[in-house]
C-alpha positions as CSV (number, residue, x, y, z in Angstrom):
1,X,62.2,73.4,46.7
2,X,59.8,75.0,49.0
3,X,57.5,72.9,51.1
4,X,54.4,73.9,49.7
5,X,56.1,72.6,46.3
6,X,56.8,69.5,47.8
7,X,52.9,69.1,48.3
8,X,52.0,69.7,45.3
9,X,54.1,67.0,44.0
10,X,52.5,64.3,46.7
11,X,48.9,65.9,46.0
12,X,50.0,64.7,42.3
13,X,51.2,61.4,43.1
14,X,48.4,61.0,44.9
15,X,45.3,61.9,42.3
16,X,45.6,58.9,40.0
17,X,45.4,56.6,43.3
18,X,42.9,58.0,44.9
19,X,41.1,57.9,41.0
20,X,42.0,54.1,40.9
21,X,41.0,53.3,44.3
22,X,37.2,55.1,43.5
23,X,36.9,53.0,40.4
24,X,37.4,49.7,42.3
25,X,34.8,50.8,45.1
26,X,32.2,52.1,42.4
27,X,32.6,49.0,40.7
28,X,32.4,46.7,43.8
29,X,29.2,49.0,45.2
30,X,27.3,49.4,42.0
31,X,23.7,48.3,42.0
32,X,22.7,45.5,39.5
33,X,21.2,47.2,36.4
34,X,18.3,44.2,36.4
35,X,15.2,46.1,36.3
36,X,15.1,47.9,32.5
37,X,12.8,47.3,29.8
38,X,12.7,45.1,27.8
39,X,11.3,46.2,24.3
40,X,12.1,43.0,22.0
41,X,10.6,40.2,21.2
42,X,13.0,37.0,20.7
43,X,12.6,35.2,17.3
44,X,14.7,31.9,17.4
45,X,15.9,29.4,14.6
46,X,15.5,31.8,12.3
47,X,18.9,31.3,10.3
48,X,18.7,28.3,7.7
49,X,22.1,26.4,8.4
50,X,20.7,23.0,7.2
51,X,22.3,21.1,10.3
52,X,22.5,21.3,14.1
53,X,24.2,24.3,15.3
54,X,26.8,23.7,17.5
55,X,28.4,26.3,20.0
56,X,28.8,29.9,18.6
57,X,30.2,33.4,19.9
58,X,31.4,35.1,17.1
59,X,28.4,37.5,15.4
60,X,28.7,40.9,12.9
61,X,27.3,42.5,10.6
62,X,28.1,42.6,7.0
63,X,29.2,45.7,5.4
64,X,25.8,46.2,3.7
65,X,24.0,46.5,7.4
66,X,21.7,43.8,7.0
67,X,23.0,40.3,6.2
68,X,24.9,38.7,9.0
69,X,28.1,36.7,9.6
70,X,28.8,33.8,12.1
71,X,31.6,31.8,12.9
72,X,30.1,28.4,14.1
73,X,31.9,25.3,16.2
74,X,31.4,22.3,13.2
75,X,27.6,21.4,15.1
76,X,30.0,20.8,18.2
77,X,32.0,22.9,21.0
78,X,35.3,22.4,18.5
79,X,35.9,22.1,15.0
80,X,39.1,19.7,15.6
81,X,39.0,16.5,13.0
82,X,35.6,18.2,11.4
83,X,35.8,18.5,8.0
84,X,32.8,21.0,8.1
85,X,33.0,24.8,6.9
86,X,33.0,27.3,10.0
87,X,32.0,30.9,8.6
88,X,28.7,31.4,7.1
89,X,26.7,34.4,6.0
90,X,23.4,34.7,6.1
91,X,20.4,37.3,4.2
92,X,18.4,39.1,6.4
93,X,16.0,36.6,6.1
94,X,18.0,34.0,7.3
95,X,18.9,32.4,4.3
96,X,22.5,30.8,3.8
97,X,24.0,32.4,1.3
98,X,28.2,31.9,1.9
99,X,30.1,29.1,3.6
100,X,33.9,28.5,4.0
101,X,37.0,27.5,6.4
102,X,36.2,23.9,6.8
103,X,39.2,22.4,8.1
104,X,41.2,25.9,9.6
105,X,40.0,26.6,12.9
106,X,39.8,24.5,16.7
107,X,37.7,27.0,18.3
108,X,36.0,29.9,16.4
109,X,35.6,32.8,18.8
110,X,35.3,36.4,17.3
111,X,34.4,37.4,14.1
112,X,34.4,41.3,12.1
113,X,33.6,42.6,9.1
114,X,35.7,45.4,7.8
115,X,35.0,48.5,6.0
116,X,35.8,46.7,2.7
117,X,33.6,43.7,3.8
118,X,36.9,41.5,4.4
119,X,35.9,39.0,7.3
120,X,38.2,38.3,10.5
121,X,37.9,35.5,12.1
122,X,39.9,34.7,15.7
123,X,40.7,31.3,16.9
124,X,41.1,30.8,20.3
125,X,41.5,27.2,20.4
126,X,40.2,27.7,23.5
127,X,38.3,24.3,23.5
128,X,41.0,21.7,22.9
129,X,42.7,20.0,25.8
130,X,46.2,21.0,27.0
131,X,45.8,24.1,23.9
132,X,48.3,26.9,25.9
133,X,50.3,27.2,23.1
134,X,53.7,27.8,23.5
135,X,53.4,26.8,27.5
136,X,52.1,23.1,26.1
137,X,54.3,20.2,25.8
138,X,52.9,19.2,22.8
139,X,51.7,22.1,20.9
140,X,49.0,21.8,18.5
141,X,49.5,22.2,15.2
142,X,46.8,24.7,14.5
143,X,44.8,27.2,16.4
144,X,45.7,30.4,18.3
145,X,45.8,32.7,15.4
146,X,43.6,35.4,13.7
147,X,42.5,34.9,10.1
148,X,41.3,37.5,7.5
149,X,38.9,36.6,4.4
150,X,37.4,38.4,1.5
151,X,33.2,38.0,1.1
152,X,34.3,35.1,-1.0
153,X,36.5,33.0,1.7
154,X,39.9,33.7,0.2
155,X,42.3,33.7,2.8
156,X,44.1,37.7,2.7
157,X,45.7,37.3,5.9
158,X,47.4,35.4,8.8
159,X,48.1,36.7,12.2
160,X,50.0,34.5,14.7
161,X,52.4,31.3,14.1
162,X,49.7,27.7,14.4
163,X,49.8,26.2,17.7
164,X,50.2,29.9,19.5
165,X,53.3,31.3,21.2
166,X,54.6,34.8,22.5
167,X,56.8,37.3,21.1
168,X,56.9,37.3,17.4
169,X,54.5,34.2,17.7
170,X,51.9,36.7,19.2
171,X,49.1,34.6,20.3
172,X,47.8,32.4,23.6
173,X,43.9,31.9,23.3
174,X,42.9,34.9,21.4
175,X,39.6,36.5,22.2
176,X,38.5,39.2,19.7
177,X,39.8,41.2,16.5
178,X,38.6,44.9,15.5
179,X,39.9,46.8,12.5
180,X,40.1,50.6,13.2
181,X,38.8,52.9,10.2
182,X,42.2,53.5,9.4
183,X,42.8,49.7,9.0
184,X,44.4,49.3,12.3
185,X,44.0,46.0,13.4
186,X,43.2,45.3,17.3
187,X,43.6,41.6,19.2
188,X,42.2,40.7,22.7
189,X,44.2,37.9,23.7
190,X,44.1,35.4,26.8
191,X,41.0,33.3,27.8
192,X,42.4,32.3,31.3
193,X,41.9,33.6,34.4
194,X,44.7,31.0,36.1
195,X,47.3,32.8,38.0
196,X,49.8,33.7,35.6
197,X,47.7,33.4,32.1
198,X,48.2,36.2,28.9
199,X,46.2,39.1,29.2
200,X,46.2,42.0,26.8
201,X,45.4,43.8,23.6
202,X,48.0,43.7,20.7
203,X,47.8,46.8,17.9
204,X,49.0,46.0,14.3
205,X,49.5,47.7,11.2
206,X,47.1,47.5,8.2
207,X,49.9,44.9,6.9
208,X,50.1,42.9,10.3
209,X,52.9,44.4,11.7
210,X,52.7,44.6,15.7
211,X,52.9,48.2,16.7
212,X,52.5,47.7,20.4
213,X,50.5,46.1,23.3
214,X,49.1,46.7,26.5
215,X,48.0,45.1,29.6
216,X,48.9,42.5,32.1
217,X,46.8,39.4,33.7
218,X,45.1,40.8,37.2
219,X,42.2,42.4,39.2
220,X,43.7,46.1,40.6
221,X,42.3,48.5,38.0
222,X,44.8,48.9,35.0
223,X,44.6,45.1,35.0
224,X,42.9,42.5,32.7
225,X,41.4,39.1,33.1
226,X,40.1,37.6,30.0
227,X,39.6,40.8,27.8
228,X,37.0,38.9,25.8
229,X,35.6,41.5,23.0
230,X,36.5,44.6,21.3
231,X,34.7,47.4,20.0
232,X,34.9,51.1,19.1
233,X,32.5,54.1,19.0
234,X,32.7,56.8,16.9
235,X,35.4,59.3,18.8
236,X,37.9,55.8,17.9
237,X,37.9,54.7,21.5
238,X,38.6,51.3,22.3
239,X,36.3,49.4,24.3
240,X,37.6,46.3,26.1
241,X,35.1,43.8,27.8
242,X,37.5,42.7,30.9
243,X,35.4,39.8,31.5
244,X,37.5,38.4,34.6
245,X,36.9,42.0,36.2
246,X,33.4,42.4,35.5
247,X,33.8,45.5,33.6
248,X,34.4,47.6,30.5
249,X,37.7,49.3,29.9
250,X,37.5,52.1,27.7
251,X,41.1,53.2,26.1
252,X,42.4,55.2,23.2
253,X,43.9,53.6,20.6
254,X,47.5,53.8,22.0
255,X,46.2,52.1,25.0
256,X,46.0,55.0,27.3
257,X,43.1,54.3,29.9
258,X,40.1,57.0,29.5
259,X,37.5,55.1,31.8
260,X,36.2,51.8,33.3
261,X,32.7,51.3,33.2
262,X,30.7,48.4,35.7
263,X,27.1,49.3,34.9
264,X,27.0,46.8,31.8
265,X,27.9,43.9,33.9
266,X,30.9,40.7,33.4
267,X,30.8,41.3,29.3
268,X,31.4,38.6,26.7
269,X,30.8,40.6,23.7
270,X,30.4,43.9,22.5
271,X,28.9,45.8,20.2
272,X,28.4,49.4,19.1
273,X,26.2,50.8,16.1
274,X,27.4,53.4,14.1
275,X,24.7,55.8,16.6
276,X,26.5,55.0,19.4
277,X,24.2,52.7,20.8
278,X,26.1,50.1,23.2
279,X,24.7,46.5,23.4
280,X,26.8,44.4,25.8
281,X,26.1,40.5,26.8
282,X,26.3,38.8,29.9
283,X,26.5,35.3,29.5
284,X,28.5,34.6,32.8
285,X,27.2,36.1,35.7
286,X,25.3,33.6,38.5
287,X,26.8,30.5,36.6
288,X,30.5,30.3,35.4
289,X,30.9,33.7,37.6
290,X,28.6,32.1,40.8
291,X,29.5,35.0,42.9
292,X,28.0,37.2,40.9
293,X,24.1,36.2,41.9
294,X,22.8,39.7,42.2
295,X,23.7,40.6,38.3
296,X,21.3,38.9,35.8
297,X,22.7,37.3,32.7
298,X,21.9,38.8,29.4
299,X,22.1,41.7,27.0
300,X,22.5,45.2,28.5
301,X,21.5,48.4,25.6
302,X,22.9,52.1,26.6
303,X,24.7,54.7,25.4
304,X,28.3,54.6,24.3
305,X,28.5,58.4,24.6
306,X,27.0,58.6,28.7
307,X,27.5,55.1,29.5
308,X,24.0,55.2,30.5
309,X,21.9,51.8,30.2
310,X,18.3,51.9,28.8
311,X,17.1,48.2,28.2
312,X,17.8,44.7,29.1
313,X,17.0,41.5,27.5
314,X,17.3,38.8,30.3
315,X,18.2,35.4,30.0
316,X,15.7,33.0,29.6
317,X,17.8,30.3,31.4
318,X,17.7,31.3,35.0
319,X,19.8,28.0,36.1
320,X,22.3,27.4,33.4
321,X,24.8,24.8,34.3
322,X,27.8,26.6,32.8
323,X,27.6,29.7,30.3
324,X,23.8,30.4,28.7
325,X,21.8,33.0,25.8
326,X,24.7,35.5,23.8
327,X,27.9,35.4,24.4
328,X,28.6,37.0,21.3
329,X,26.4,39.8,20.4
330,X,25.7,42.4,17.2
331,X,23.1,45.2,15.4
332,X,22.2,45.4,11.8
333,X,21.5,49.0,10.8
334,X,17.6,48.6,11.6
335,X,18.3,48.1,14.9
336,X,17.6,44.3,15.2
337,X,20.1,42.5,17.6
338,X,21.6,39.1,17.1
339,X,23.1,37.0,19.9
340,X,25.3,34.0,19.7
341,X,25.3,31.3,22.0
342,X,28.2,28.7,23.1
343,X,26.0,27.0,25.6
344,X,22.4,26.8,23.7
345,X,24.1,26.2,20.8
346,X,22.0,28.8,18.3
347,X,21.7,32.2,16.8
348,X,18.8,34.4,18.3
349,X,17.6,37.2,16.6
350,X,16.1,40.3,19.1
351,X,13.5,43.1,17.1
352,X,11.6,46.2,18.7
353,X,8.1,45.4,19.4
């Protein structure tokens, strides 16, 4: 081989570096996006639960574009030894109008609604003591697993063995579920950011068989640390809030890393509308994340197609003890945005002015 040949190959082996080493920079360099618009007004306790609310992160939209469904912590932080249902739907005038899984879940934490209107629910179990599942001594005896319901509250489908494990067990802490058109079904998994914790996606078959999985737990750039939602635009690429890492990871569906996006800030949920529109919350940054004081917490709007970001809803809370306003987050078809809150404990609804 010639020498000029042999620089070629280095220039090669060189590119994708030099690539990952500009993404960390632009990430670490990137201005706070703080100083948007903000063209909504906030209506709160507008959905008709008949109790206390208690913690909640897990938001979508029905298949009809309007009504809305939650998945709701028992009035508490944890549904363990509540006898209380978990999963409600509401009109889109806030009135109850379903209820179910009282007694299935320790930790409701992402929710989505299907093409067929069949609701997934994830349980991270990320709110009992000690729940690691198959690292704990004593592993619990539910949690860590990934539910699908029809409208009604039938139980279709169970991903992941109770308690949690690896392997053919699948699941420590899961994070988020999304069902591709096709019906492939996507899991976010690992809540940790201790050295050593789970942290990847997981693809499955429209029957729950486990295709393949990506990603390991760390901070160079084709890491993850807490991949926390999941959501996919219309081209059917995956987009991966990598919470730890404050940033968006954007793959196709066979886990091949298109781009990594900082501008929408540490994200706890994602959402994107069948436009394209983006809306990403923050519930994190300043508090839980305390380094990360130039970033305001709260939801981010943009572009899915650009990545551009065109409005932001701040956070009332500007001194939250721990995580405040959505963590989960979600758009009916008019537009009108729904956040879910873990620390506030409610479900605020966001409309154009």
């Amino acid at each position: 081989m010639t020498i000029a040949g042999c620089r070629w190959i280095v220039l090669l082996l060189f590119v994708p570096l030099a690539a990952h080493g500009q993404i960390t920079t632009q990430g670490a360099a990137m201005a706070p996006t703080n100083d948007l618009p903000n063209p909504y007004r906030t209506i709160e306790n507008w959905a008709q639960l008949g109790r206390a609310w208690g913690s909640t992160s897990a938001v979508d939209i029905d298949a009809d574009g309007r009504s809305v469904w939650v998945a709701e912590r028992c009035g508490a932080n944890s549904c363990l030894g509540s006898d209380l249902p978990a999963v409600f739907k509401f009109d889109a005038n806030g009135k109850l109008v379903a209820s179910f899984g009282a007694g299935m879940f320790v930790s409701p934490h992402g929710i989505f609604v299907d093409r067929g209107g069949n609701v997934w629910v994830v349980d991270c179990a990320c709110t009992a003591r000690g729940a690691r599942g198959a690292d704990s001594a004593a592993r619990p005896t539910k949690g860590h697993q990934v539910f699908e319901f029809s409208p009604s509250g039938k139980l279709l489908m169970t991903l992941g063995k109770p308690g949690g494990g690896s392997g053919a067990e699948y699941f420590t802490q899961p994070n988020d579920v999304l069902v591709a058109p096709n019906g492939d079904i996507f899991v976010a998994e690992g809540h940790s950011s201790a050295p050593g914790s789970t942290a990847r996606v997981l693809k499955f078959s429209k029957d729950g068989k486990l295709i393949r999985t990506w990603g390991s737990f760390g901070h160079g750039p084709d890491d993850l640390d807490q991949p926390h939602a999941l959501a996919m635009d219309s081209h059917g690429r995956l987009f991966v809030g990598d919470r730890g890492n404050n940033r968006i990871k954007i793959f196709d569906q066979d886990g091949t890393l298109l781009d990594t996006w900082y501008q929408f800030s540490r994200p706890s949920g994602i959402y994107i509308d069948a436009h394209d529109t983006i809306y990403v919350a923050d519930s994190e940054s300043g508090s839980v994340a305390k380094e990360r004081t130039g970033w305001k917490r709260g939801i981010r709007v943009g572009s899915a197609r650009n990545g551009s970001v065109t409005a932001f809803i701040p956070d009332p809370n500007e001194a939250p003890p721990s995580t405040s306003a959505a963590e989960g987050v979600a758009a009916d078809s008019r537009g009108v945005i729904y956040g879910a809150e873990v620390g506030p404990k409610a479900l605020k609804r966001y409309v154009k002015q």
